[in-house]
Every structure is written in structure tokens, then in C-alpha cells.
N, C-alpha and C positions, 0 to 999 in steps of 0.2 A: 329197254324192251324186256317185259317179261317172259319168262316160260311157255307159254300158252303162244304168244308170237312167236317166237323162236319156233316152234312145231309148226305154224302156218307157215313161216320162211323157208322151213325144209321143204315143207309142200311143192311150195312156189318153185324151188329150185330144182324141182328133178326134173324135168326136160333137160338139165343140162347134164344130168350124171351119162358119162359115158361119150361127154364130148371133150375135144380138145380146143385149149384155149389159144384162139390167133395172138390175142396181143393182150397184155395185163397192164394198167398204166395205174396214174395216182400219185398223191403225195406224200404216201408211206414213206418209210426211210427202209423197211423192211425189204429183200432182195429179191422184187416183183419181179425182175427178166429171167428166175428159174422157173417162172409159171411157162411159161412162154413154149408150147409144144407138148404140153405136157396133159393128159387126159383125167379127168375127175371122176375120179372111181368109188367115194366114199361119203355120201352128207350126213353127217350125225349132230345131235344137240346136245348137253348136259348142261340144265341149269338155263343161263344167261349166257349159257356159250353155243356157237355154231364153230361144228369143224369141219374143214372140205381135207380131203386126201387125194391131192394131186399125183397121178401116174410115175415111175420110176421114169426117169428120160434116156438112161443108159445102163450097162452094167455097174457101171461106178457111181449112178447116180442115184440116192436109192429114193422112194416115194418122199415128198411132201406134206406137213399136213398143217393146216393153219388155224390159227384157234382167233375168231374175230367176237369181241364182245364190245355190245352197243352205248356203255356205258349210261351216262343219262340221259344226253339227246340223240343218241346216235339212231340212223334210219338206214332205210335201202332203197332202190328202185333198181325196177325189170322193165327192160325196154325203152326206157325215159326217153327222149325228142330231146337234143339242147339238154344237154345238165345246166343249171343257171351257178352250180357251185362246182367247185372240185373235189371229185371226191378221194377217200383214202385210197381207195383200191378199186379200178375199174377191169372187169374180166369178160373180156369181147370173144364170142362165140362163132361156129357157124349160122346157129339158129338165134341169137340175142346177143343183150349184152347185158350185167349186174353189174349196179355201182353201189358201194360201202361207201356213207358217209358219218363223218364224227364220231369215230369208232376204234377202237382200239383192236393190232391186228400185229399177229405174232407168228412169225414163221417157223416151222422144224416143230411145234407142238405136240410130236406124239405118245414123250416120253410121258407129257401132263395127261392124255387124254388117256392115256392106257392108267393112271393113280384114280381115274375119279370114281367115284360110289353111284352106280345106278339106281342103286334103294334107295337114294335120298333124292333122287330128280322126279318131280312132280306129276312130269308129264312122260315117263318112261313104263314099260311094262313093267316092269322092275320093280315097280317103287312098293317099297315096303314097310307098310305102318308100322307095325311090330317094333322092326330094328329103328323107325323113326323113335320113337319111345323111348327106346334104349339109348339112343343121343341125347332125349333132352334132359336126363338124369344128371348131368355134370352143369345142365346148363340154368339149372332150380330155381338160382337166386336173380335172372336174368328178368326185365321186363318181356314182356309180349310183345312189344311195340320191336325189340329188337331179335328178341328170338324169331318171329317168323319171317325175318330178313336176313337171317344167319344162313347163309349160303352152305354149311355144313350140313344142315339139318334138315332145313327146308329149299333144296336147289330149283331158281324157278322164281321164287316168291315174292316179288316188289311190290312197291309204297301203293300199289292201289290195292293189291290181294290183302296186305296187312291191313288198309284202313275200313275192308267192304268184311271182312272175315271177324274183327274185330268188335263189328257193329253189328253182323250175327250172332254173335255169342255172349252180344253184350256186357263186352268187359273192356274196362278203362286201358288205354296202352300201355299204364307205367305199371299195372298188376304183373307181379311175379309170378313166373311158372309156381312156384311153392304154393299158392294160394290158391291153385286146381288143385281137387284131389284128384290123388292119382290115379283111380281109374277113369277118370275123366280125360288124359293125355291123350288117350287111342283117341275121342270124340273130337279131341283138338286137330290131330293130325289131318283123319277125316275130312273136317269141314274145310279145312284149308285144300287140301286133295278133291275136295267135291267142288268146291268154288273155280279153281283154276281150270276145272273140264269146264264149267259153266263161261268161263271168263275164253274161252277156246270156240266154244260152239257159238256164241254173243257176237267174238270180233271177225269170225266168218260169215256171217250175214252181217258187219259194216253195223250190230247196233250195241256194241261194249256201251257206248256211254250212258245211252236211258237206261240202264240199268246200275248205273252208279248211285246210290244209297248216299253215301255222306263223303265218299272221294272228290274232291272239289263242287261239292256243294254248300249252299248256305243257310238251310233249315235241316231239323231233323225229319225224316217221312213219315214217324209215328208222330210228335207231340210240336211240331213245326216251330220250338224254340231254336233259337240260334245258336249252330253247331260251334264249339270250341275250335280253331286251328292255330295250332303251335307245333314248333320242331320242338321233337321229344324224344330221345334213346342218344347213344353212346355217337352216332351220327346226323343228329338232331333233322331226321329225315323229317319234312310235314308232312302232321296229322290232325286228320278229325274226326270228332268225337262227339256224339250228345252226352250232355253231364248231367242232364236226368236220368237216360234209358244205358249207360256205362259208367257209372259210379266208381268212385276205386274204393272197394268194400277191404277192411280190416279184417274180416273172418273166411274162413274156406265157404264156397257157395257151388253147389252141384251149377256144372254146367250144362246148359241148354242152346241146343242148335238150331236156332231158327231159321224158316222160310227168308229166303229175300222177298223185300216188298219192293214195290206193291204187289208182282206178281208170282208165279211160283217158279221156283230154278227150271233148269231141263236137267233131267234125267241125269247122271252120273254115266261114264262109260259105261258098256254092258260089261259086267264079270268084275267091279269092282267095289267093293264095299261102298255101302251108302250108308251117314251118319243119321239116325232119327229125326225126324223134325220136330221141334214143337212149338205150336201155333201159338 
């Protein structure tokens, strides 16, 4: 789950902020029976991470907070009838019940949540191009294909925002940050920050995927040659690529922000920078 989900998941869960949980179950190994009475006071997200901050239980007990991240299959359900699986962690309400499946989930988390960088979470008010910039300076000699999976830099960012942002900007995965000029970085940041609100407002009206570009597709949208897919970066995440319309050019080439086809994006949050388009 990326970023953009993870804000929807907050969504989803606040009916339950301010409630207390009757029973927590699951196949965590994590010490689920301290949830147990205890009130959800806190929903925050950073990144690919959801944190809840469970209620102090007593003087001596002090608040909870747990850091769940969905890894590569991992999912949720609210309210589910019959779970047909079990899940990691099941937290049963007065008014519902959320179940975490195939998920990684980490109790007592608050010393990590209190270290993390808001300017680099995608989907925070916070996020700030600027100091993003200023991170990817060390990171020059890195691919594309891995930089904009670099949870430092870009917190938030998965294999489908790298492969649809990619093919906006029409550059090959394995091109080095060095091979952007540099004032072309800020334009980088951008478009990856303009996609992810697109990639937000998409899978709240249930239609992320017609709007998938070359992310598990098998032609290209502009020249309907068949798209490259191969794992490529330090994580050999799959990608694809048209290798006519993202070439891996040998010289510095200005970068350009294009429109998503076929149609045009929706609008960027209000109040934040929007990267120029060109048609």
C-alpha cells in the first residue's frame, strides 16, 4: 500500500478514534491483550506507515502506539462478515470491527514515530519540495527507478507512482539523478507530489486503475509498441517502460512534465505547488 492509501485508511478509521477496544485478537506474536480496554486517541500516517496511539490503561501504564505497515500484499477490512483468512491483528469496537492482514505490526512505536521527517511524507502538509531537493543531493549517482522508492526521500512512493511518474517525465528507470539538471529536481519532486494527490483522488472514486499508463500494462498509450517489463534497481522491483518514448539518454536533457493520457490529471491539492505541464 502506498501513501495515497494509507490517507484513505486514516479516513476510514476515524469513526473509531475516541473509542475503546473490547477485544483485539490475531496472529501477531506482538502483545495484542495490552490493547484490550484501552481508547484510540491518535490516527496518524508517515510514509507506508499507519500509527494508532492507544489510551494510557493506568498510571503505570503509559499510552501505546503501534506502527502497522502493509508491506507488499498486505490489506484491511472494516466491518468484513466471516473473515475467510486470519488476520494479523483484529480490533473489535463498540461500533465495528478492523482487521490487518499480511502485515507487519510493531508495538510500543513511538520512540520511531516521534524520528520521522514530515517534509518527506508525500501526503503530509508538511511536505516540503525544497528540503526534498536537498536530500537528493547525496543521492546523484542513484537510478530513478530507485530513488523514487527511497523511503527517505520520497516517503509514500511505490512501484506504481515510480512506474506512472516515470513515463511522465519520460525518462528510462536506470537514468541517474546526475543526468537531471539541477534545476530540474524541484520539477521532479513536483510531479511525483502532483501524481500521488492524483493517485488519492482516483482510488476514492474506485477508478486508480484506468488510469494506469504503463503500470501493468502491455502497449505503450502514445506509440502502442510493447512496453519493456523487467525488475530493475538495487531491489529489482518490476518495471515498465516504453523504450521509444523513455530512452536512457547519455547527455543531460531538460526535463519535461507531462499531462497523463489519455486524459488530463485532476487538479493538485489546493495551496500546493503545481509542476507545469507540457503537452
Amino acid at each position: 500500500m502506498e501513501g495515497p492509501s494509507l490517507l484513505i485508511l486514516r479516513e476510514e478509521l476515524e469513526p473509531f478514534l475516541g473509542q475503546t477496544v473490547l477485544e483485539a485478537t490475531g496472529n501477531t506474536t506482538q502483545p495484542k491483550a495490552t490493547l484490550n480496554g484501552r481508547r484510540i486517541d491518535r490516527i496518524e500516517t508517515w510514509g507506508k506507515n499507519l500509527f494508532l496511539t492507544f489510551s494510557a490503561s493506568s498510571a503505570k501504564s503509559p499510552p501505546v502506539v503501534t506502527k502497522t505497515h502493509f508491506l507488499m500484499f498486505g490489506s484491511y477490512r472494516i466491518n468484513e462478515v466471516r473473515p475467510g483468512r486470519t488476520p494479523r491483528l483484529a480490533l473489535r469496537f463498540k461500533n465495528g470491527i478492523v482487521y490487518f492482514y499480511s502485515c507487519s505490526i510493531r508495538f510500543f512505536a513511538d520512540e520511531y514515530l516521534k524520528a520521522l521527517d514530515p517534509r518527506v511524507d508525500l501526503m503530509s502538509p508538511e511536505w516540503d519540495p525544497t528540503h526534498v531537493v536537498q536530500l537528493m543531493a547525496p543521492k546523484r549517482n542513484s537510478p530513478l527507478c530507485d530513488l523514487l522508492l527511497d523511503q527517505t526521500v520520497f516517503a509514500g512512493s511505490g512501484n506504481i507512482i515510480k512506474n506512472e511518474v516515470l513515463f511522465n517525465i519520460r525518462r528510462h528507470p536506470l537514468t541517474r539523478v546526475s543526468r537531471l539538471a539541477r534545476q530540474d529536481w524541484l520539477r521532479l519532486a513536483q510531479a511525483v507530489h502532483s501524481y500521488c494527490w492524483n493517485f488519492y483522488e482516483w482510488k476514492k472514486k474506485f477508478e486508480l486503475r484506468k488510469h494506469w499508463q504503463v503500470y501493468r500494462q502491455r502497449v505503450c498509450p502514445l506509440c502502442a509498441r510493447k512496453l519493456v517489463r523487467e525488475p530493475l534497481g538495487k531491489n529489482a522491483r518490476l518495471t515498465f517502460y516504453c523504450a521509444r518514448h523513455q530512452p536512457l539518454y547519455t547527455q543531460i536533457r531538460k526535463l519535461h512534465v507531462r499531462a497523463v493520457l489519455p486524459i488530463q490529471p485532476i487538479s493538485t491539492r489546493p495551496g500546493l505547488p503545481e509542476p507545469r505541464l507540457d503537452h
